[in-house]
TILUM-52660 format. One record per residue (C-alpha): x, y, z; residue in one letter. Coordinates in steps of 0.001 Angstrom, whole numbers, plus 524288, in hexadecimal, padded with zeros to 5 digits. Layout:
<pts>
XYZa ...
</pts>
This chain:
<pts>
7C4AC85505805ADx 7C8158462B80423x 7B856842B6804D9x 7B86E84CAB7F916x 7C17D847A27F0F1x 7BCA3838677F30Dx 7AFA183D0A7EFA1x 7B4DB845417E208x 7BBF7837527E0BBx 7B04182FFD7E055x 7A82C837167DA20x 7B16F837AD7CE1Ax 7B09C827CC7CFE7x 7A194826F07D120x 7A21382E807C4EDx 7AA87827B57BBEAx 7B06081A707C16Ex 7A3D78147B7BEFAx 7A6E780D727CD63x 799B5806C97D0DDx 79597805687DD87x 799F67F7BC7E74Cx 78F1B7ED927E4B5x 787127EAA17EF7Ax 7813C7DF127F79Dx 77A9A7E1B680370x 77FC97D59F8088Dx 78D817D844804B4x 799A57DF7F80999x 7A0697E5BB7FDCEx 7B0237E7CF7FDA9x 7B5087EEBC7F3E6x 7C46A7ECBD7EFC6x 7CD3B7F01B7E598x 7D5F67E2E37E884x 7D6907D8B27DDD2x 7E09E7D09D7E18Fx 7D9017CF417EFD3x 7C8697CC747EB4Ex 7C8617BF4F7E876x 7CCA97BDD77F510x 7C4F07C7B97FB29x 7BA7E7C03B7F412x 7BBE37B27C7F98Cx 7BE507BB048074Dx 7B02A7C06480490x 7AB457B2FF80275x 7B0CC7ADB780E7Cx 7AA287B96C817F8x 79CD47B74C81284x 79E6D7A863815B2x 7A2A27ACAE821B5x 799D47B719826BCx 78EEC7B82581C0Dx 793357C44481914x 7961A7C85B80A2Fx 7A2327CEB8804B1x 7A3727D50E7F667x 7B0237D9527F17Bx 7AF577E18A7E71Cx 7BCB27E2FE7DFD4x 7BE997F10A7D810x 7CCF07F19C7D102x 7D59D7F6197CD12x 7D8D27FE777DB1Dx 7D70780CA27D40Ax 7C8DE807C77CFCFx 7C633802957DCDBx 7CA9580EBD7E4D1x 7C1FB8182B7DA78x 7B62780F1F7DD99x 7B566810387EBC8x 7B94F81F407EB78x 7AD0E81F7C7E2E3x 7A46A818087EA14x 7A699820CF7F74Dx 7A07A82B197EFCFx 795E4822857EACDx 794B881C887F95Cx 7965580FBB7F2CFx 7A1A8808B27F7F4x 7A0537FA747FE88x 7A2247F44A80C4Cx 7B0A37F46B80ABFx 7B8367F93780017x 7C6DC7FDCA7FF75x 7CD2780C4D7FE52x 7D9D880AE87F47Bx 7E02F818BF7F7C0x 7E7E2821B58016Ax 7E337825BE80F5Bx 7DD32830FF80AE1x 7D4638298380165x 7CFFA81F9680D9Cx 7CCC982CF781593x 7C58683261809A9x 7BD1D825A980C44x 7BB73825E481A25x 7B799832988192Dx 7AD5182FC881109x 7A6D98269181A64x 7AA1F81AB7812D6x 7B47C814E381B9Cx 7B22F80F2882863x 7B8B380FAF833E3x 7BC99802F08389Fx 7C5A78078A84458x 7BB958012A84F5Bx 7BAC57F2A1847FAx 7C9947F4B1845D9x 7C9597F6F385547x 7C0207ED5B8598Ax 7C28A7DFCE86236x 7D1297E603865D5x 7D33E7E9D8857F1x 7D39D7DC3085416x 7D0C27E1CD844C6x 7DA157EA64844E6x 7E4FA7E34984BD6x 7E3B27D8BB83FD9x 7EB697E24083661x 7F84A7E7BA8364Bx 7F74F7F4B783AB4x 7FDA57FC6A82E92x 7F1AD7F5F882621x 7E90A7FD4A82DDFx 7EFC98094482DB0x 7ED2F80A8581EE9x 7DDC880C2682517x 7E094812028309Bx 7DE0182323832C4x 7E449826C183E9Cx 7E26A8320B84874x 7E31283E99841A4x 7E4A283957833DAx 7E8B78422B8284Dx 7DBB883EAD82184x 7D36F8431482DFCx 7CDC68349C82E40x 7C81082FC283CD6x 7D354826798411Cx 7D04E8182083DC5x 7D2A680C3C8355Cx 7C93080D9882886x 7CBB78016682046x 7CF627F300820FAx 7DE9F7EC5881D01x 7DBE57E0D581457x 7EA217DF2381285x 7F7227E5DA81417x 802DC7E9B980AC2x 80FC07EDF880C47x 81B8A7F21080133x 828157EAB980324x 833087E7047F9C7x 834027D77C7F4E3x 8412B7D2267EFE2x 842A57C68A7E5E9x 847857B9427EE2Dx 84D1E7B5D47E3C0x 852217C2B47DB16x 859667C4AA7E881x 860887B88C7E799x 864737B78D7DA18x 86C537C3C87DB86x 873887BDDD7E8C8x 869F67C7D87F2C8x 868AF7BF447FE79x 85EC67C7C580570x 8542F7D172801EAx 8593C7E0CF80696x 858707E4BF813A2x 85CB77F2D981273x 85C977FC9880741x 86C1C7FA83802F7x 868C47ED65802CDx 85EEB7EE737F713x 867A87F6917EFCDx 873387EE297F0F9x 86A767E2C17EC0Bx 864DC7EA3C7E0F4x 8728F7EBAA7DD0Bx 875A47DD3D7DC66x 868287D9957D5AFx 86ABA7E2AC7CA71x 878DB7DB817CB00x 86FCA7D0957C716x 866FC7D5457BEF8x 85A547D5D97C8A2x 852427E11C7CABCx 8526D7E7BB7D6CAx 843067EE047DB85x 838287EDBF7D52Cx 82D7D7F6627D88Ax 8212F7FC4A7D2E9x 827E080A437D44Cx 821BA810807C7FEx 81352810277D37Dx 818BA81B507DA17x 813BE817717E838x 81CB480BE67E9A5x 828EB814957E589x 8230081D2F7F174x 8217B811187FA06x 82E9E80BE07F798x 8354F819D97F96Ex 82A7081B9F80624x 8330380EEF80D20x 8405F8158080C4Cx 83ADA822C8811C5x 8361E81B4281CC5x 842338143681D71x 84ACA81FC281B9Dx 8452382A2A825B2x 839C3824FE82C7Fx 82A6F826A982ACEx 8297B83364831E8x 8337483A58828A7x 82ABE8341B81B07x 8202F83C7382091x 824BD847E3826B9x 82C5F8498F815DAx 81CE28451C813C9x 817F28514181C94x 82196858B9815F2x 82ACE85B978215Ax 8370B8540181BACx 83AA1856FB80D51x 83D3A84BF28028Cx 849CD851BF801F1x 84D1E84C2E8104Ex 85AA08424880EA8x 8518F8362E81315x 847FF839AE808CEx 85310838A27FD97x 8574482C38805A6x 84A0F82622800F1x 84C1082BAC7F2B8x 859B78267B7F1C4x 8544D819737F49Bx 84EAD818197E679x 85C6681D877E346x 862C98124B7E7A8x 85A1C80A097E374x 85ABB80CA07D554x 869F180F5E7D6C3x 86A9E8020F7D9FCx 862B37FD167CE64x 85A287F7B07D832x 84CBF7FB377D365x 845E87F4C77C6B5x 846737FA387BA77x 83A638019C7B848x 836CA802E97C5EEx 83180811E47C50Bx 8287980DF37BA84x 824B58011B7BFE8x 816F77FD2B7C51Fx 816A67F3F77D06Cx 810057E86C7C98Ex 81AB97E9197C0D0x 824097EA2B7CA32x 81CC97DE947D0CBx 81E897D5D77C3E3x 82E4B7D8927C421x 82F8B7D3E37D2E8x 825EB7C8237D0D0x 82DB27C3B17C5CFx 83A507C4887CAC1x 83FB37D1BD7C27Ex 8433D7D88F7CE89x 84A2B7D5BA7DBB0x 841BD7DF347E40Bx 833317E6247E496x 82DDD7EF417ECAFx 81F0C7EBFD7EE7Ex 812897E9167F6DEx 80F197DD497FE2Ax 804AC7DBFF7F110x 8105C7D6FD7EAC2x 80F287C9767EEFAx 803E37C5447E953x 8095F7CDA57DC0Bx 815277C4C87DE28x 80DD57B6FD7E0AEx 805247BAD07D406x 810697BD8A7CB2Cx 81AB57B4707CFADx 818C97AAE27DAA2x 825FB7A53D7DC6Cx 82B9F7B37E7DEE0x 833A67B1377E9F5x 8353F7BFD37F15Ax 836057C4227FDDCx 831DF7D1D880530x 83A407DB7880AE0x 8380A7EA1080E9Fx 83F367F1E9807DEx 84C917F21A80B75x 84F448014581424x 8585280A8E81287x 857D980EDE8201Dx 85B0780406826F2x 856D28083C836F6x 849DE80B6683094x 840838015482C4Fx 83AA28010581F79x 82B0A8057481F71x 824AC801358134Dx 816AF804BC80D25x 80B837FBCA81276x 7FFB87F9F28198Ex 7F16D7F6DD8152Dx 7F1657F10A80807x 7E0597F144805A7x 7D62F7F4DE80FB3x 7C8D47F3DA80FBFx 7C1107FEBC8169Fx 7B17A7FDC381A97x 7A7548086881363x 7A2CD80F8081E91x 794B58114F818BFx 7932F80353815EAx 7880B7FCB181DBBx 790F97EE9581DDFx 79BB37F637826B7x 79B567EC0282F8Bx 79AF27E044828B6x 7A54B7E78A81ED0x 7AEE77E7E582AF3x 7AC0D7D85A830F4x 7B0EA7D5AB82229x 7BCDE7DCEE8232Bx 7BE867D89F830A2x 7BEA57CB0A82AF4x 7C6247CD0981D7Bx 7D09E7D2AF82759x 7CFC37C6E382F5Bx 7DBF57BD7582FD7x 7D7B97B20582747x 7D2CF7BA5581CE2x 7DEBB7C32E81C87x 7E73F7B7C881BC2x 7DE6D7B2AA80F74x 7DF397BFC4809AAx 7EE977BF4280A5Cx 7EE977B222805D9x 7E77D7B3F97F93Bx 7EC537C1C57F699x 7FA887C2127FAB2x 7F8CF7CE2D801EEx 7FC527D0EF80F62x 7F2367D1C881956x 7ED927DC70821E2x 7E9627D30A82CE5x 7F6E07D0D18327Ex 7F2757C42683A15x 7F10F7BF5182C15x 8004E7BFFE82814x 8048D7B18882D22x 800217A9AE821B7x 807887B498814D0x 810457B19480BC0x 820037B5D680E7Cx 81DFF7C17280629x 812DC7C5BA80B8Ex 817F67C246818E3x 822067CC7D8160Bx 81A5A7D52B81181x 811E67D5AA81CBBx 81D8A7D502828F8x 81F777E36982559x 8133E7E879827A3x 817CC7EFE783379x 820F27F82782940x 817837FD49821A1x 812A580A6F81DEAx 80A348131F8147Dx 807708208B80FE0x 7F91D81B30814B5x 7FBA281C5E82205x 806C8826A582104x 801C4835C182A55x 8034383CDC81D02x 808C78380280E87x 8109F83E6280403x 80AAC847287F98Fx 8074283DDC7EDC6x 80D2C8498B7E4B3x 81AC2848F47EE12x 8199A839197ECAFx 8189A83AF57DF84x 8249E842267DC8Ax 82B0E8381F7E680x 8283282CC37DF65x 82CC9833127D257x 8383E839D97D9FCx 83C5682A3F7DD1Ex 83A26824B17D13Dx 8423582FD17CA31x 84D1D82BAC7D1F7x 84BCA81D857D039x 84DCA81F447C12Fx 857D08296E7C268x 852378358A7C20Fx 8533D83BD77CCF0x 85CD883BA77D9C6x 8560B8386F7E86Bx 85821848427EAC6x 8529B84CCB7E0B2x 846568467D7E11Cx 84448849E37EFE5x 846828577E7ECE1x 83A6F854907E365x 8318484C877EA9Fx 835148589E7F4A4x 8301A861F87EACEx 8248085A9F7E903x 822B885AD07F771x 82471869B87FACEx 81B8A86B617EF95x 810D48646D7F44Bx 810B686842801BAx 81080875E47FDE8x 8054F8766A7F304x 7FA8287E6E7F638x 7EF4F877D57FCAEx 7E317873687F361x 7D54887CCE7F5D7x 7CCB5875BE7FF97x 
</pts>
């Protein structure tokens, strides 16, 4: 069923994206990406291997990321995609590929010499890549792409926001941010700002308290459907956003608001807190160098529970499994995963790392950013995810309430709704 539907997919894109085919040098190893802040550096990385080795390396950039991803679903259909390309969508997508034949398996380089490759990365990067014994997606266990760096969501407070209004420290519990929100509107300071009107990072944000709340195990069992939305913890995690707008604690506009603007009011100093990616502080550095800010995870609720927050691989590379450079294509990932070129990736991009020998030499932020690693999670690597319908009632559900509309029970009795529905619709004709 999922090799069907890729292949409908790119057919449609054959047809009418006018994608054309990678351009190709026998002498050559093509990468295709989707990362513009990233190819001049990948370039002067390219220029550096074939000075090293003799061997040539073309990135080929293809943005925005919604062009990109409808090129290389077209070009598995057209059996056109390059040494090493990138696959910008859910789990099911990369087993939709590897299905297909275009993936390779790397699990026996990964394992080689002691697992020396694989021991360079911090295990949750690899996860993101990783199909494991008796997989929902009926994939052979393995690790089917390559971490180029990693990413995690925190919260960042304003050094400086927090000291104007007489806050001596950043929160360390969830009271704690409320009770500050309170004195920064005292002084006319905006509380969070967040790119809530993208609907996945009110999910992510909400996703941390029900971790915090009542454990992993619980989140999916209510994902499973064995625990209903109208459970008390559940309306625990709705009442946070309660609270939190209670408290005038949240930015004005916040529902509507898309992250890079939400990015613009942190950077320039209209807003105490953010919630945001480790991306963020190259965003930052562009739009306002001196900002002086700090990391912190976001502050729990439950306090003999820590905090797991949304993270993992930020962009992988994976091998084509019909290309005849396989083996050169995986020396050059071997090397562009190497130490020294990881740390001159970081350096030039401001993002973290997956090469965790390659951490000692980051800026504080990023430094932060990176220490909790270990915390992080993803609907990636999750045993089974919520219905994107049920999700999408959620996020609406939260934002209802964080404008007024709607009380914390009432909108678990309708994400609940939502739920029973789906789980009980009749099954589509094979």
């Amino acid at each position: 069923m999922k090799r069907r539907v890729l292949m409908v997919l790119c057919l449609f894109f054959v047809m009418f994206s006018g994608c054309a085919g990678a351009t190709r040098d026998d002498h050559a190893i093509v990468v295709w990406h989707w990362m513009t802040d990233r190819h001049d550096a990948f370039e002067q990385l390219a220029d550096r291997y074939e000075e090293t080795t003799g061997t040539k390396i073309r990135f080929e950039l293809f943005a925005p990321s919604d062009a990109y991803s409808q090129k290389t679903v077209a070009a598995v259909q057209a059996r056109i995609l390059p040494d090493i390309y990138g696959i910008l969508d859910k789990k099911k997508i990369m087993a939709a590929f590897i299905e297909s034949g275009v993936v390779a398996d790397l699990t026996q380089e990964f394992e080689a010499d002691e697992q020396e490759w694989e021991n360079r990365f911090f295990p949750k990067a690899l996860d993101a890549n990783r199909f494991i014994e008796n997989n929902a997606f009926h994939i052979p266990p393995g690790i089917y792409g390559v971490p180029i760096d990693v990413t995690n969501i925190q919260m960042l407070y304003n050094k400086d926001l927090l000291q104007k209004a007489g806050i001596a420290r950043p929160p360390r519990s969830f009271d704690d941010l409320i009770e500050a929100a309170k004195v920064l509107k005292i002084h006319g300071i905006s509380g969070l700002v967040s790119g809530w009107g993208e609907p996945w990072m009110i999910d992510c944000f909400a996703s941390n308290y029900a971790f915090n709340i009542m454990g992993e195990e619980k989140v999916m069992a209510t994902y499973r459907g064995e625990i209903p939305y109208t459970d008390p913890d559940w309306i625990r995690v709705f009442d946070v956003f309660k609270r939190l707008s209670e408290a005038g604690a949240l930015a004005e506009g916040i529902v509507t608001k898309a992250n890079k603007y939400a990015e613009q009011d942190f950077a320039l100093g209209r807003a105490a807190f953010a919630f945001n990616g480790s991306w963020c502080v190259n965003v930052y550095h562009d739009m306002n160098p001196d900002l002086d800010y700090g990391v912190m995870l976001p502050p729990p609720l439950n306090l003999e529970r820590p905090m797991r927050i949304w993270g993992g691989a930020g962009s992988s590379f994976h091998v084509n499994a019909q290309s005849p450079n396989q083996a050169e294509a995986i020396a050059f990932l071997k090397w562009l995963t190497a130490k020294e070129q990881q740390v001159f990736l970081a350096e030039q991009t401001k993002n973290l790392p997956a090469n965790r020998n390659a951490m000692t030499s980051l800026p504080p932020a990023l430094s932060a950013f990176a220490a909790t690693m270990d915390l992080t999670t993803h609907p990636t690597v999750w045993e089974v995810i919520e219905d994107p319908l049920v999700t999408e009632v959620f996020v609406k559900g939260i934002q209802s309430i964080i404008i007024g509309e709607r009380a914390p029970d009432q909108v678990a009795a309708q994400v609940n709704k939502a739920k029973h529905r789906q789980m009980h619709k009749p099954s589509p004709l094979p």
